[in-house]
KEZATOR-448502 format. One line per field, with one value per residue (C-alpha): residue in three letters; x, y, z negated. Coordinates in pm, whole numbers, plus 50000, padded with zeros to 5 digits. Example, Ala and Ser with C-alpha at 12.3 -4.5 7.8 and 13.67 -1.06 7.14 Angstrom:
! residues 2
type	c(ALA / SER)
u	c(51230 / 51367)
v	c(49550 / 49894)
w	c(49220 / 49286)
END
This chain:
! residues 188
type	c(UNK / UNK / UNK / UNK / UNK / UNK / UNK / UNK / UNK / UNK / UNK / UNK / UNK / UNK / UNK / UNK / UNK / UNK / UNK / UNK / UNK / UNK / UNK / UNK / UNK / UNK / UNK / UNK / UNK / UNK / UNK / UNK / UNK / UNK / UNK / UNK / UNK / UNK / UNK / UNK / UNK / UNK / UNK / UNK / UNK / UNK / UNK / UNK / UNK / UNK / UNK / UNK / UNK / UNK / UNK / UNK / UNK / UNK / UNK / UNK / UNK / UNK / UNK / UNK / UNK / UNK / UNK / UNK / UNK / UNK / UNK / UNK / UNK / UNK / UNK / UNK / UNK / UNK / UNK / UNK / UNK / UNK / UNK / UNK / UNK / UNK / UNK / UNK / UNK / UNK / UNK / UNK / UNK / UNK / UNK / UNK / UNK / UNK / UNK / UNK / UNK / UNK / UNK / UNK / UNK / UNK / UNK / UNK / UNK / UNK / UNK / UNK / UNK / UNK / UNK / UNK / UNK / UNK / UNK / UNK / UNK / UNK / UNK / UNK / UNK / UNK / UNK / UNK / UNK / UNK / UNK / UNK / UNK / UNK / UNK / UNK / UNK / UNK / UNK / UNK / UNK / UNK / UNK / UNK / UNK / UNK / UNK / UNK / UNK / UNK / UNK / UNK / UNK / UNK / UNK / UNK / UNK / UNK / UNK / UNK / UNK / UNK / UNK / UNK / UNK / UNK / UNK / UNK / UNK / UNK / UNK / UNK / UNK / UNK / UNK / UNK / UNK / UNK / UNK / UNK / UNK / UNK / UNK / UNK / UNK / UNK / UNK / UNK)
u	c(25449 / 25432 / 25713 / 25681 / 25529 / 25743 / 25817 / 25989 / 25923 / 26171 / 26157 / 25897 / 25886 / 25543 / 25544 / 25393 / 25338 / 25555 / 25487 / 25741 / 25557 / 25219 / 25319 / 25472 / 25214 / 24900 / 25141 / 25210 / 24796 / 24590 / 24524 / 24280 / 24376 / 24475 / 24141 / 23863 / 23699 / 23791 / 23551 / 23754 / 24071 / 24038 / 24037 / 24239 / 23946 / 23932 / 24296 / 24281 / 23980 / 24149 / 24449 / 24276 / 24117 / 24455 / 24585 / 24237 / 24256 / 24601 / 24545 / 24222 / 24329 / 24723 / 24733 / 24623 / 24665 / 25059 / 25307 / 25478 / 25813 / 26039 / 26359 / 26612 / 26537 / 26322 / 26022 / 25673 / 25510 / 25147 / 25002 / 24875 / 24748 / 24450 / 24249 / 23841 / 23602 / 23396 / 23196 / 22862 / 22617 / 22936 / 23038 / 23172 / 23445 / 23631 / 23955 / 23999 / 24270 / 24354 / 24635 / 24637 / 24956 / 25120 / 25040 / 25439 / 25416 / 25134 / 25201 / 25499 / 25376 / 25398 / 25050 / 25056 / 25360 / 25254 / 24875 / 25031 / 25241 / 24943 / 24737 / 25025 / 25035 / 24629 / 24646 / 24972 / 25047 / 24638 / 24524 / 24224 / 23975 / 23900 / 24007 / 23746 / 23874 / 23629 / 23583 / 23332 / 23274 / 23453 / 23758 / 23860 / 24229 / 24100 / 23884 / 24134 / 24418 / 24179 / 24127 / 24519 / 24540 / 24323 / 24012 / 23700 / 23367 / 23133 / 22826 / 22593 / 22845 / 22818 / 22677 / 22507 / 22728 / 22805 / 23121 / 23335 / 23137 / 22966 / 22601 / 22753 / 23052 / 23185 / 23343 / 23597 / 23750 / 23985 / 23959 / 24187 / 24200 / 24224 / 24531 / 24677 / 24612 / 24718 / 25078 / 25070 / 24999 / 25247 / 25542 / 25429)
v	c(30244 / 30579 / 30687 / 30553 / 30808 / 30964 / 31242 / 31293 / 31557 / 31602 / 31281 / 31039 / 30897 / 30876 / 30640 / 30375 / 30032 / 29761 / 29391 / 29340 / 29637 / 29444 / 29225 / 29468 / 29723 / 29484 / 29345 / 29654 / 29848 / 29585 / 29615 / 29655 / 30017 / 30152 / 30002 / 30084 / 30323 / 30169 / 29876 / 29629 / 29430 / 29230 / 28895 / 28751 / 28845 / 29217 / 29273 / 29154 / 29354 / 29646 / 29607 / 29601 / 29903 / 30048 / 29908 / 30025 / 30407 / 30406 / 30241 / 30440 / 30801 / 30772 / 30808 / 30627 / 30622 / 30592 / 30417 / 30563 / 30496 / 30654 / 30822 / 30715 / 30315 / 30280 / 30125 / 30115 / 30357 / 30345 / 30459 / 30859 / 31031 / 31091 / 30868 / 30979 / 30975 / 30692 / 30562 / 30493 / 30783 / 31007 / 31278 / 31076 / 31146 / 31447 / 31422 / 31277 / 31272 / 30994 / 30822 / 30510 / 30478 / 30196 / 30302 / 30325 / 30622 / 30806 / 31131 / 31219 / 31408 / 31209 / 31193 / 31532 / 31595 / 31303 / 31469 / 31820 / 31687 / 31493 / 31822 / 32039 / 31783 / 31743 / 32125 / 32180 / 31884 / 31754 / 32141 / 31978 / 32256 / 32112 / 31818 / 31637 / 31415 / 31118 / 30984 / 30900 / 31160 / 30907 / 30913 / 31258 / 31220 / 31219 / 31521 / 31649 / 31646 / 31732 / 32035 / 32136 / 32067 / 32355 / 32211 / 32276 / 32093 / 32049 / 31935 / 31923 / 31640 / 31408 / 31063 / 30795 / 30439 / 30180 / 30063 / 30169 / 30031 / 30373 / 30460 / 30864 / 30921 / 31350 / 31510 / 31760 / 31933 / 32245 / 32461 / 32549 / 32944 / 32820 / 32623 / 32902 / 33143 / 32945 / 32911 / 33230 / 33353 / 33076 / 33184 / 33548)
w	c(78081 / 77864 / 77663 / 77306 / 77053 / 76789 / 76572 / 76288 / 76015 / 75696 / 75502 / 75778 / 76123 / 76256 / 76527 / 76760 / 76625 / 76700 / 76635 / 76381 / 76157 / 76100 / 75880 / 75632 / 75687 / 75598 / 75265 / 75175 / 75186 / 75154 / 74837 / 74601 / 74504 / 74889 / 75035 / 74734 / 74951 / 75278 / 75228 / 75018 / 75101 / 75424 / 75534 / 75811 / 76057 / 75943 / 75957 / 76317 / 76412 / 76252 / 76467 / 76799 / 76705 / 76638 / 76963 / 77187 / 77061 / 77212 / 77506 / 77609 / 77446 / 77395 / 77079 / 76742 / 76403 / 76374 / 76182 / 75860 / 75845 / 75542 / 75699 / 75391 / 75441 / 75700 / 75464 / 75596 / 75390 / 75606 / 75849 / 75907 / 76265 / 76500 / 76689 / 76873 / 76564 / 76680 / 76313 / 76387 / 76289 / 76303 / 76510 / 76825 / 77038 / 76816 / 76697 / 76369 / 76126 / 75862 / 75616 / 75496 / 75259 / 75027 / 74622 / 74597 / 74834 / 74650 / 74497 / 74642 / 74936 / 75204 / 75284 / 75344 / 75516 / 75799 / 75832 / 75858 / 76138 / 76266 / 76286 / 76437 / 76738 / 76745 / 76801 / 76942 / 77221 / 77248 / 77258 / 76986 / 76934 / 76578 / 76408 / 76132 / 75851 / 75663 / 75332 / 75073 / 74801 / 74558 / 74697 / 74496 / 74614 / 74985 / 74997 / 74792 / 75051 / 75320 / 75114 / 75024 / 75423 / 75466 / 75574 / 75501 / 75395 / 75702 / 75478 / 75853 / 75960 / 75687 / 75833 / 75645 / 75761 / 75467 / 75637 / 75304 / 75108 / 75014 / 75172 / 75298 / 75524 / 75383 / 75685 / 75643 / 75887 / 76059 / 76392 / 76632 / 76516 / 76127 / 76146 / 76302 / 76111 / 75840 / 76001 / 76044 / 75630 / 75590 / 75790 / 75779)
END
């Protein structure tokens, strides 16, 4: 069996799931407020479904969206990494990163401490040449990270798919060369 995913940045432990973290994870985001513009809180069925989506990316590209975990008590704050963009009508097969955290966690940065780390590996460890990021254009606090993460809009990607309860999927996303020049600026 591979080694068990982790890696931890200042404050978070991003993570493979275990079962034990399910059951906090689905108590703690879904909710009305985390999933407006992921299609709505979910039944028994969808939570399911969601999870062996979660548990397919891993097994057929080693990686997935992973756990959240806060350093200080251990809480479940979400989950944040990169899976293959596979939404219908979307750009499929490139890597894509997302976040999915608890309203308690919101605002505090955590969101985009775990995506920075999840685009360091994507470019870093899975030698990515670009990673995208989704949302609908109502989700202001979305695009707006995607943005602060140095992405950019890629208006030719967009996708029509009604999944989130919107009728157009806004791609974002980053290359290779522009993260690193961006750590470079940064550190330089």
């Amino acid at each position: 069996m591979a080694e068990a995913f982790r890696h931890e940045t200042e404050r978070l432990i991003l993570r493979d799931w275990r079962e034990e973290d399910w059951a906090p994870f689905w108590e703690a985001t879904n909710t009305p407020a985390v999933m407006r513009w992921l299609g709505g809180v979910l039944d028994e069925e969808g939570m399911q479904g969601a999870r062996s989506r979660l548990e397919t990316y891993t097994r057929e590209h080693g990686h997935t969206f992973w756990v959240v975990e806060r350093k200080e008590d251990a809480e479940i704050l979400g989950f944040c990494g990169l899976k293959r963009s596979n939404q219908p009508g979307g750009p499929m097969g490139e890597y894509e990163v997302g976040w999915r955290l608890r309203e308690s966690a919101w605002g505090k940065g955590f969101a985009k401490e775990a995506a920075i780390a999840s685009l360091k590996i994507g470019f870093e460890q899975f030698d990515a040449p670009q990673i995208l990021a989704f949302t609908v254009e109502q989700n202001t606090a979305s695009w707006g990270l995607m943005k602060r993460l140095g992405m950019e809009r890629r208006a030719s990607l967009d996708f029509e798919n009604s999944d989130f309860g919107a009728d157009m999927i806004i791609v974002y996303g980053i290359t290779r060369e522009q993260w690193r020049t961006q750590r470079r600026s940064a550190h330089g």
